[in-house]
CHARMM internal coordinates of N, CA and C (Angstrom, degrees):
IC EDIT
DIST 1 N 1 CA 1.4446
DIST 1 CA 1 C 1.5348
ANGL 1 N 1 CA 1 C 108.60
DIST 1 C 2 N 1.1586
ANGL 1 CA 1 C 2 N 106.39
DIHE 1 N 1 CA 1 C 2 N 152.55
DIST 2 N 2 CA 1.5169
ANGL 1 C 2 N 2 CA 107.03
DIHE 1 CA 1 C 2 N 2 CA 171.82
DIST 2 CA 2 C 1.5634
ANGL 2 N 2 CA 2 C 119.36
DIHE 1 C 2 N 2 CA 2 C -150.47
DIST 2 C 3 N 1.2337
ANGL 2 CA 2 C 3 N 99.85
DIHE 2 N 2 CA 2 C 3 N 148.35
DIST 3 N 3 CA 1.8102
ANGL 2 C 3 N 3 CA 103.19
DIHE 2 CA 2 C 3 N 3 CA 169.82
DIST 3 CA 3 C 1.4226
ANGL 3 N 3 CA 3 C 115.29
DIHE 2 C 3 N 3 CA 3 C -151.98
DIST 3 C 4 N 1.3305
ANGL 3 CA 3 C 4 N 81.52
DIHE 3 N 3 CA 3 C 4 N 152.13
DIST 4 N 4 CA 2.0878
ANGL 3 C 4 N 4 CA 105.01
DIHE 3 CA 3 C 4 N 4 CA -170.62
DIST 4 CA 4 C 1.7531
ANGL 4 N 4 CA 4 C 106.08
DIHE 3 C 4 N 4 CA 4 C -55.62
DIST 4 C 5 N 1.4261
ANGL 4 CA 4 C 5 N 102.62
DIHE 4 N 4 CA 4 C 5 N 151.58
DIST 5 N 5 CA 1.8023
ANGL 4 C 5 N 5 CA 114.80
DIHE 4 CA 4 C 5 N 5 CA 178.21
DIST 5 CA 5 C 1.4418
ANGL 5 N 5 CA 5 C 89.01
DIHE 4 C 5 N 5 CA 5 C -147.00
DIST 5 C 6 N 1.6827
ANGL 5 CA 5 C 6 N 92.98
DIHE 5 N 5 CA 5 C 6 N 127.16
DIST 6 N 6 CA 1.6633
ANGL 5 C 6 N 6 CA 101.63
DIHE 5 CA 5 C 6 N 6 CA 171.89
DIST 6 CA 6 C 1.7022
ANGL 6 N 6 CA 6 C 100.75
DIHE 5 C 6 N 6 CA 6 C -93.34
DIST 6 C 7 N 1.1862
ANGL 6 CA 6 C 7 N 104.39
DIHE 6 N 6 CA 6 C 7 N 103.01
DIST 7 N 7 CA 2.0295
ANGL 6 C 7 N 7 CA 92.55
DIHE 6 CA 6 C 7 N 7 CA 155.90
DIST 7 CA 7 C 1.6869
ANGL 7 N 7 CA 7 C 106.07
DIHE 6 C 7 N 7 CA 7 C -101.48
DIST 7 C 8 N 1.6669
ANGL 7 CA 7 C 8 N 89.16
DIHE 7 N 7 CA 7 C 8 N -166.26
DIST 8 N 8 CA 1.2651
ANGL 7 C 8 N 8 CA 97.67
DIHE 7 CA 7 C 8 N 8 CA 177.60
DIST 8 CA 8 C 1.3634
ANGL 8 N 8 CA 8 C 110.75
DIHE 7 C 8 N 8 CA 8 C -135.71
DIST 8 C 9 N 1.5592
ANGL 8 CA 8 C 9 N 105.40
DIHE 8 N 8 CA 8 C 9 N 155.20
DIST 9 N 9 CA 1.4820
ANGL 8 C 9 N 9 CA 101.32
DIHE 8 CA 8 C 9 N 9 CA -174.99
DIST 9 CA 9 C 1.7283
ANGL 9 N 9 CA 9 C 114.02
DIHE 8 C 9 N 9 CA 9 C -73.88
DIST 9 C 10 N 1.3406
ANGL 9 CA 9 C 10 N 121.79
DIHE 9 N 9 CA 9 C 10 N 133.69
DIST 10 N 10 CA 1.1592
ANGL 9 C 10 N 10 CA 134.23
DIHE 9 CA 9 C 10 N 10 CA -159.12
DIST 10 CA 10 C 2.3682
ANGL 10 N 10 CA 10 C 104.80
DIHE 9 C 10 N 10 CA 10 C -77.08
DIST 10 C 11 N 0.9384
ANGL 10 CA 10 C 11 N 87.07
DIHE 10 N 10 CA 10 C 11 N -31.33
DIST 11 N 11 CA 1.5680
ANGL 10 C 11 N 11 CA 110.39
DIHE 10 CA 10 C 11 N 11 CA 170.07
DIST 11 CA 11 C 1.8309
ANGL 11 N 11 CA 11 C 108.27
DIHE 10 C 11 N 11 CA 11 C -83.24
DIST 11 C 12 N 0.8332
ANGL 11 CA 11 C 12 N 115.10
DIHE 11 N 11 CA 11 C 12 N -81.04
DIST 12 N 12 CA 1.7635
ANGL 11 C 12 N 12 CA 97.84
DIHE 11 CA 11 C 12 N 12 CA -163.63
DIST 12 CA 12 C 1.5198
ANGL 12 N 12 CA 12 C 105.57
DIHE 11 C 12 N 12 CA 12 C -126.25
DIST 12 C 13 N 1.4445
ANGL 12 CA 12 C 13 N 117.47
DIHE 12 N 12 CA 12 C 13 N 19.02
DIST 13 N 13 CA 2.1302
ANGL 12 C 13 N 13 CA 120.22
DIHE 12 CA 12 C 13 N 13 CA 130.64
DIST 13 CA 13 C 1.7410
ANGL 13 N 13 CA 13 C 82.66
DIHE 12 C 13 N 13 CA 13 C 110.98
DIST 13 C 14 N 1.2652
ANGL 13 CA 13 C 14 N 140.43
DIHE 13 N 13 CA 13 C 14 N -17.09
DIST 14 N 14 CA 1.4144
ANGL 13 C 14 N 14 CA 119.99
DIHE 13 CA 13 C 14 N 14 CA -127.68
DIST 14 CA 14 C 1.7999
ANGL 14 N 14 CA 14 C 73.04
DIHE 13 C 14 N 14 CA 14 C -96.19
DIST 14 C 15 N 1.4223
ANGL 14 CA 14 C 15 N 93.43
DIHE 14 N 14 CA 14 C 15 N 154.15
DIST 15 N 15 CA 1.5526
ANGL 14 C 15 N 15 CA 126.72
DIHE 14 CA 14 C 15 N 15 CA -157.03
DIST 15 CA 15 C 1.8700
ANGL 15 N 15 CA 15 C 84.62
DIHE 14 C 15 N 15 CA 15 C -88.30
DIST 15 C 16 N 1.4515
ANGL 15 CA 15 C 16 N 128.89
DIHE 15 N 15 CA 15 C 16 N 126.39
DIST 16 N 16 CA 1.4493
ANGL 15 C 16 N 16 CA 147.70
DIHE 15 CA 15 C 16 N 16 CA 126.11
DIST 16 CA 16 C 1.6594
ANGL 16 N 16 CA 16 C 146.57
DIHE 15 C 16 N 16 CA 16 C -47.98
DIST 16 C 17 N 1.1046
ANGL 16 CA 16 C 17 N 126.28
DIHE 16 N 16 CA 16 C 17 N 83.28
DIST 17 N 17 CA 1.6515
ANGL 16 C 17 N 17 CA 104.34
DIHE 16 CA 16 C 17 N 17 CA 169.22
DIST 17 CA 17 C 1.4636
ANGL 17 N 17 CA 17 C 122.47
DIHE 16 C 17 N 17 CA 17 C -63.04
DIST 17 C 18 N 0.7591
ANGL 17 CA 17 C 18 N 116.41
DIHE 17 N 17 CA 17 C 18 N 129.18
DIST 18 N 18 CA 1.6973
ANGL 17 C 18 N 18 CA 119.12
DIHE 17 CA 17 C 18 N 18 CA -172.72
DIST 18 CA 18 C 2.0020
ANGL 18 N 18 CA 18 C 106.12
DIHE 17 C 18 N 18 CA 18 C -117.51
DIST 18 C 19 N 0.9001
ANGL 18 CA 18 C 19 N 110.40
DIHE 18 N 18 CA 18 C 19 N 122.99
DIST 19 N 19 CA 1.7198
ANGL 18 C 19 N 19 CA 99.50
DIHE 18 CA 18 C 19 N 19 CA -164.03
DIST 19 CA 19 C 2.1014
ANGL 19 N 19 CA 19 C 79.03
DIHE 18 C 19 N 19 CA 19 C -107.88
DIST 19 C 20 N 1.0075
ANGL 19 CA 19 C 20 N 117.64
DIHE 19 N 19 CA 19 C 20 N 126.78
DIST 20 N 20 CA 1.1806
ANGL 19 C 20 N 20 CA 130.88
DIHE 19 CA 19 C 20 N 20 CA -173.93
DIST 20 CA 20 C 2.1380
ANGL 20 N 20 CA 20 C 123.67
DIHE 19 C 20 N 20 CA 20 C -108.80
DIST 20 C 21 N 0.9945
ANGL 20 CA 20 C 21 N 119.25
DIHE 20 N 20 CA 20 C 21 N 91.16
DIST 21 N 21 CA 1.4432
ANGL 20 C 21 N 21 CA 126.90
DIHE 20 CA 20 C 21 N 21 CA 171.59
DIST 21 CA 21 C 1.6564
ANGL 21 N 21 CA 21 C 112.57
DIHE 20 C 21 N 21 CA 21 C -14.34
DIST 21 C 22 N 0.9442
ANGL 21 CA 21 C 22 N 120.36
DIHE 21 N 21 CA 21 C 22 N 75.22
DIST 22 N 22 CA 1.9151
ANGL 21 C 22 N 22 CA 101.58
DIHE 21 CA 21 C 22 N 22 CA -175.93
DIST 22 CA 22 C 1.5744
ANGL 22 N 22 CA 22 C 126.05
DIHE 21 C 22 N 22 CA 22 C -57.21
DIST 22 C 23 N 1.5914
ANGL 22 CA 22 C 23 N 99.11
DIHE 22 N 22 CA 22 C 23 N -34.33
DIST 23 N 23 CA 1.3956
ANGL 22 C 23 N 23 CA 107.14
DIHE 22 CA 22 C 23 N 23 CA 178.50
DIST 23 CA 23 C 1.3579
ANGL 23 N 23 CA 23 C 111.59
DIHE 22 C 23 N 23 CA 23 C -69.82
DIST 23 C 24 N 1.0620
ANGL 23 CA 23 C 24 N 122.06
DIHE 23 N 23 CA 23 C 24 N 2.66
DIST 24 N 24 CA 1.6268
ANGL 23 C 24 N 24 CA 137.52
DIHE 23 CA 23 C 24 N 24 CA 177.84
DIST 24 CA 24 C 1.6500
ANGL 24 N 24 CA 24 C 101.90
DIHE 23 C 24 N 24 CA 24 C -61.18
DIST 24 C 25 N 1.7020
ANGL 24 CA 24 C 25 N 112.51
DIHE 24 N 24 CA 24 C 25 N -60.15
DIST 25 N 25 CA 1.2019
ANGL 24 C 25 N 25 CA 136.19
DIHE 24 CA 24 C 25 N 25 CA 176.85
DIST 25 CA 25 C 1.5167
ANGL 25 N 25 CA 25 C 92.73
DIHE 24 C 25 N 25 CA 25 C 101.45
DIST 25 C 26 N 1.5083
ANGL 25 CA 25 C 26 N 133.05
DIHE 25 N 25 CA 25 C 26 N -153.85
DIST 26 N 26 CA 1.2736
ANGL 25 C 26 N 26 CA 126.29
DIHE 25 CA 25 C 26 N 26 CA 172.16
DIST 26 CA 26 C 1.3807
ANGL 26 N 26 CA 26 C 115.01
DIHE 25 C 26 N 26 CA 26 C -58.32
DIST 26 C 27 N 1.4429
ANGL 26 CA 26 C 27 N 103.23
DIHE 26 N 26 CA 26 C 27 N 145.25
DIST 27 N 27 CA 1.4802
ANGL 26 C 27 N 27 CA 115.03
DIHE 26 CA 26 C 27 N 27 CA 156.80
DIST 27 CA 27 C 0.8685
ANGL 27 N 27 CA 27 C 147.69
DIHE 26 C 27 N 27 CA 27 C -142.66
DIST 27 C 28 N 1.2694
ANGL 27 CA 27 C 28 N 172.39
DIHE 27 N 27 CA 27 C 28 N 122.68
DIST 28 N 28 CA 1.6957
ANGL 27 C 28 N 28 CA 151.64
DIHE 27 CA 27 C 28 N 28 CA 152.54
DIST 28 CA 28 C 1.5180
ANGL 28 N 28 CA 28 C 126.91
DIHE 27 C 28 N 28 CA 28 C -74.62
DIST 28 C 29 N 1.1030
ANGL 28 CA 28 C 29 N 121.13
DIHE 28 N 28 CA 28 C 29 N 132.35
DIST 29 N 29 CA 1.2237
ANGL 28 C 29 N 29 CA 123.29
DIHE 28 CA 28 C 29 N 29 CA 179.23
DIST 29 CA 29 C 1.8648
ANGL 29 N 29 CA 29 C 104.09
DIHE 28 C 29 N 29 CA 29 C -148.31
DIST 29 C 30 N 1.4277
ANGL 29 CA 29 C 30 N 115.06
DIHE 29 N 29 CA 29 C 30 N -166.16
DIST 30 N 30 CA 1.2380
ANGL 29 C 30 N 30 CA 136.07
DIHE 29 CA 29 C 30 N 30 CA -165.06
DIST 30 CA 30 C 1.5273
ANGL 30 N 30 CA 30 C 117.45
DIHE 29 C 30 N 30 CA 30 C -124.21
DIST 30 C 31 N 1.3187
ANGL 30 CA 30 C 31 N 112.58
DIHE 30 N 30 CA 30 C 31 N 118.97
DIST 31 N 31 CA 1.5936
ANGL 30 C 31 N 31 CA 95.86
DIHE 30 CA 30 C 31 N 31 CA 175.88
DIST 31 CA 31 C 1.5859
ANGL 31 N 31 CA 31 C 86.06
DIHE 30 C 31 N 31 CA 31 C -136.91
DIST 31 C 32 N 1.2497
ANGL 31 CA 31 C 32 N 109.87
DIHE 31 N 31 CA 31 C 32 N -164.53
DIST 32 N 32 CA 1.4769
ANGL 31 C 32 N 32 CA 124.72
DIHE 31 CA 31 C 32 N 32 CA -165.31
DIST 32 CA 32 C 1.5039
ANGL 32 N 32 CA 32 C 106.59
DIHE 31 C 32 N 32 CA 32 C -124.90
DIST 32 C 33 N 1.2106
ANGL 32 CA 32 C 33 N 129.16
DIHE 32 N 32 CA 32 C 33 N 155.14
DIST 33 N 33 CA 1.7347
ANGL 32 C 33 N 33 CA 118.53
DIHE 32 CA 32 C 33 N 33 CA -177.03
DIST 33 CA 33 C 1.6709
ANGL 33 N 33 CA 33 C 88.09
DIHE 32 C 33 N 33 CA 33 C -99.34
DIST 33 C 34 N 1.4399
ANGL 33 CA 33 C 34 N 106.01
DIHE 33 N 33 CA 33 C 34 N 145.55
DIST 34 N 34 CA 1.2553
ANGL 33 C 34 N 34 CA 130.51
DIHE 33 CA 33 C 34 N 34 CA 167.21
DIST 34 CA 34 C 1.6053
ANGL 34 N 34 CA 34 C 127.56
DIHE 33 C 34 N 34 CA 34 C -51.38
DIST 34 C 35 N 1.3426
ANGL 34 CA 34 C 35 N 105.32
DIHE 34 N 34 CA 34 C 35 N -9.28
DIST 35 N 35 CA 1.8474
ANGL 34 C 35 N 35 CA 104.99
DIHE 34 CA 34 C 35 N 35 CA -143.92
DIST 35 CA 35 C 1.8707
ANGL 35 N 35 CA 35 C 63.41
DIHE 34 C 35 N 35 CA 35 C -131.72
DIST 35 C 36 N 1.3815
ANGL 35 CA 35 C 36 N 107.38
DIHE 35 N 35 CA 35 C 36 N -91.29
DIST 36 N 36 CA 1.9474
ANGL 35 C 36 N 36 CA 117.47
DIHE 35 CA 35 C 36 N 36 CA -158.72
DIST 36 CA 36 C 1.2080
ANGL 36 N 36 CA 36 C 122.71
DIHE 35 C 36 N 36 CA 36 C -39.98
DIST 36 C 37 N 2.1688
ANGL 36 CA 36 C 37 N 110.45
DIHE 36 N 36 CA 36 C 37 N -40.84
DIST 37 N 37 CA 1.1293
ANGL 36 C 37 N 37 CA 138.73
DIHE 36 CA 36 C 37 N 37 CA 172.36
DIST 37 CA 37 C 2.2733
ANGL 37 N 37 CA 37 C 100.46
DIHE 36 C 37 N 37 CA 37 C 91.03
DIST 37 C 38 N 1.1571
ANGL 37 CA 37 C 38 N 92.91
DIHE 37 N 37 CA 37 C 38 N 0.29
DIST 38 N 38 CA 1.3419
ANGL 37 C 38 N 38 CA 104.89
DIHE 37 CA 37 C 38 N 38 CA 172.11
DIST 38 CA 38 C 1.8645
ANGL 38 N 38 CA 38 C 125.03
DIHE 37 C 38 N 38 CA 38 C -59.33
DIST 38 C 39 N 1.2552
ANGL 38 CA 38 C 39 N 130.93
DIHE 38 N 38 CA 38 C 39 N 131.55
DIST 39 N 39 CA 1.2142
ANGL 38 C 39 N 39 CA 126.30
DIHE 38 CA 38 C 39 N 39 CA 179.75
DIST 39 CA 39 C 1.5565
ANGL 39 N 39 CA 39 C 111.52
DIHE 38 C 39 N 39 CA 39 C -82.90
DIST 39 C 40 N 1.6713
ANGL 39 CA 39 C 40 N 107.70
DIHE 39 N 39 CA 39 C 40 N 146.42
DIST 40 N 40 CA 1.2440
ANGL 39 C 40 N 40 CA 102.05
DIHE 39 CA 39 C 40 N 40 CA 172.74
DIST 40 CA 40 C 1.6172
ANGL 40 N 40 CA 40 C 93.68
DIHE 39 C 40 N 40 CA 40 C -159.44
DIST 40 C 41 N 1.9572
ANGL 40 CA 40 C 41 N 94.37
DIHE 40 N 40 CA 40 C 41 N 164.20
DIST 41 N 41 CA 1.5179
ANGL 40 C 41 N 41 CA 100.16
DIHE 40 CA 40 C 41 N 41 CA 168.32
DIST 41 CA 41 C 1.1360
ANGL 41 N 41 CA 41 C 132.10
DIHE 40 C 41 N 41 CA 41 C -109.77
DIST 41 C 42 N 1.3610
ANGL 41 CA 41 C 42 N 125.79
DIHE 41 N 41 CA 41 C 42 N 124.19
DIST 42 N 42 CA 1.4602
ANGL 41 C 42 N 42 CA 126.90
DIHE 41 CA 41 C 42 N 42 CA 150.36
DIST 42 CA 42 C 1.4228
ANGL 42 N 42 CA 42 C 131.43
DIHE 41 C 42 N 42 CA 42 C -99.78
DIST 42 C 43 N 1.2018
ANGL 42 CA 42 C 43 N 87.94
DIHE 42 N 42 CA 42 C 43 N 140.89
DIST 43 N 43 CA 1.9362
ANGL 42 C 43 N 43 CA 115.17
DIHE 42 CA 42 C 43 N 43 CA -173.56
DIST 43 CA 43 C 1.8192
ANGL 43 N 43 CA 43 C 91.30
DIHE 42 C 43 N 43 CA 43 C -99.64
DIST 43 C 44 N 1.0851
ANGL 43 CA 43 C 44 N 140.17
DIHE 43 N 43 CA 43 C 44 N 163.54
DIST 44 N 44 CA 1.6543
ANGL 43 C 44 N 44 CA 162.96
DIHE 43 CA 43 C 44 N 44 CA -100.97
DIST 44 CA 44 C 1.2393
ANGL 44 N 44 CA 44 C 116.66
DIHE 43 C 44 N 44 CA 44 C 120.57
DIST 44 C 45 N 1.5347
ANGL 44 CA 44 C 45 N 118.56
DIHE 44 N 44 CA 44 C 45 N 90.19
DIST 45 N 45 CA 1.0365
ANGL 44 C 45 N 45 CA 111.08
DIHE 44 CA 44 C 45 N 45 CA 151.15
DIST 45 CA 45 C 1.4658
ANGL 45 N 45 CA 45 C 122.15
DIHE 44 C 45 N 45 CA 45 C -102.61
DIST 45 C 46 N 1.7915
ANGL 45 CA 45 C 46 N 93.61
DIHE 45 N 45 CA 45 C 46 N 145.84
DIST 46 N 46 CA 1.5460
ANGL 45 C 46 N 46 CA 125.05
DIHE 45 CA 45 C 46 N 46 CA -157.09
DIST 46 CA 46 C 1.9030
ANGL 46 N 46 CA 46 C 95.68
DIHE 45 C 46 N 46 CA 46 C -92.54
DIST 46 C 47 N 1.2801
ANGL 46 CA 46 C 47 N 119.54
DIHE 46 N 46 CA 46 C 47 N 89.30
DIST 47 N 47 CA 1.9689
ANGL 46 C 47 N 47 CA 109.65
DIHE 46 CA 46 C 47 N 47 CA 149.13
DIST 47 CA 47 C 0.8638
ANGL 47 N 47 CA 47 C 111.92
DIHE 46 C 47 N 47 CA 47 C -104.35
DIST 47 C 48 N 1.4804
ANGL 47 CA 47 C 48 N 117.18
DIHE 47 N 47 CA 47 C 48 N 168.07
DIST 48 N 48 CA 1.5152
ANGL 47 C 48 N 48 CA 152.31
DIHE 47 CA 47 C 48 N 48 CA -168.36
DIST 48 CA 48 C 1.3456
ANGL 48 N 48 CA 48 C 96.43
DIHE 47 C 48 N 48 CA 48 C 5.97
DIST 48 C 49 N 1.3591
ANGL 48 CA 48 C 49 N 139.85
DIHE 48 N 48 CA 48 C 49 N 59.10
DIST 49 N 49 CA 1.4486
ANGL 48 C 49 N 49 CA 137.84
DIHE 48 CA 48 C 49 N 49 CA 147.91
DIST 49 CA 49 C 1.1398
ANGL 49 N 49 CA 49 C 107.85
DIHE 48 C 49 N 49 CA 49 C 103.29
DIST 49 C 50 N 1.6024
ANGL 49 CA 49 C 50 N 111.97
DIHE 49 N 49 CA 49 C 50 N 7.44
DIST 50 N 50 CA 1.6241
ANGL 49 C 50 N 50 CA 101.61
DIHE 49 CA 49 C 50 N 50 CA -174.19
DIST 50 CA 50 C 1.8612
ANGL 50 N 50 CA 50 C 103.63
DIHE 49 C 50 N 50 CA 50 C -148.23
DIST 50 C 51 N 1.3512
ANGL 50 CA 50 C 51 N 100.21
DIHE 50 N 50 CA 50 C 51 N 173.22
DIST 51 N 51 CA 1.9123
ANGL 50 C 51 N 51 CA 93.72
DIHE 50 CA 50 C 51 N 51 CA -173.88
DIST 51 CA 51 C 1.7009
ANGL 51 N 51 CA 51 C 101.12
DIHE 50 C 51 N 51 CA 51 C -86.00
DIST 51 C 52 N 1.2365
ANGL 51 CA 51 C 52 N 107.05
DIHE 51 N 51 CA 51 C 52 N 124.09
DIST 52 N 52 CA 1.4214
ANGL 51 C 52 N 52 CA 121.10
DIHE 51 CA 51 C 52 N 52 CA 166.80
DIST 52 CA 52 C 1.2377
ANGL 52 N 52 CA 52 C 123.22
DIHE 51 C 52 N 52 CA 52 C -58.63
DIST 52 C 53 N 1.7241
ANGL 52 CA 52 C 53 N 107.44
DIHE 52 N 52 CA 52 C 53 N -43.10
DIST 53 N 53 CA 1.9014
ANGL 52 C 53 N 53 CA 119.96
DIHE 52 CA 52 C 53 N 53 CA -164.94
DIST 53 CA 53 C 1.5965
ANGL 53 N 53 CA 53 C 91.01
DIHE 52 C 53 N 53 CA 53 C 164.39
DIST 53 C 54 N 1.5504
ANGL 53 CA 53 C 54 N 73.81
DIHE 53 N 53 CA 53 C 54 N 171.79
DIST 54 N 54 CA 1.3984
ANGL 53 C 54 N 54 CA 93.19
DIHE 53 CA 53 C 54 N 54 CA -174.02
DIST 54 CA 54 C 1.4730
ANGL 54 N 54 CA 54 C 119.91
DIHE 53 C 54 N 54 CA 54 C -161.10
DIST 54 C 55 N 1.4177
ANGL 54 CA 54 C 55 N 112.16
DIHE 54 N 54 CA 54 C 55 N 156.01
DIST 55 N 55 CA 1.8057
ANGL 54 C 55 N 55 CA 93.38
DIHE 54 CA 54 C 55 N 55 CA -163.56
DIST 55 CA 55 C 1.5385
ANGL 55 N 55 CA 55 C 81.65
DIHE 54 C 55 N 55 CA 55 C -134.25
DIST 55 C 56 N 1.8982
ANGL 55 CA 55 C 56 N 117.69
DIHE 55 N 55 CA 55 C 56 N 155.94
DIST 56 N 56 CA 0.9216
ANGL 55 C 56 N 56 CA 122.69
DIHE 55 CA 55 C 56 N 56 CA 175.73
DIST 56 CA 56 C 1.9894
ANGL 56 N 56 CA 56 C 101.53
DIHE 55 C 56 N 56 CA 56 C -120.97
DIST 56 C 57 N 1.6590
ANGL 56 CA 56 C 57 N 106.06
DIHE 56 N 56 CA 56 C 57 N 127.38
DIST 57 N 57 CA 1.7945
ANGL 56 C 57 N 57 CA 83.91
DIHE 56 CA 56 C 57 N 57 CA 152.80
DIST 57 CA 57 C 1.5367
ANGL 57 N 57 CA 57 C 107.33
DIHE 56 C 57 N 57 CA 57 C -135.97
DIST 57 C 58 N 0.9842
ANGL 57 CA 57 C 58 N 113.74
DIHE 57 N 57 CA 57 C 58 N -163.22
DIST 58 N 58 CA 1.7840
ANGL 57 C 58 N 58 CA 148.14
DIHE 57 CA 57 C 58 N 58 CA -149.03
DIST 58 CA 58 C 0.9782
ANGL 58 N 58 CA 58 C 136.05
DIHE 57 C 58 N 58 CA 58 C -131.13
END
COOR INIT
IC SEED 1 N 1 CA 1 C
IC BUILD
């Protein structure tokens, strides 16, 4: 199953959909912002079937 997490890019603010793996359980990984082209990390943690939070860094 999966569901979307809006962050934001930690470099130049612009807002992300992130469609996130649940059966994954928590994770962190790396994506790139759409707009800056800059890399960054987010952590997601995955409870009881759904996203708890989420932290972005830079």
């Amino acid at each position: 199953m999966q569901e979307c997490e809006h962050v934001f890019c930690p470099y130049c603010g612009q807002q992300q959909e992130l469609s996130i793996d649940l059966s994954a359980g928590t994770q962190r990984f790396t994506t790139d912002c759409e707009v800056c082209c800059r890399p960054f990390d987010v952590d997601v943690d995955v409870r009881d079937g759904g996203i708890s939070g989420s932290e972005v860094y830079g």
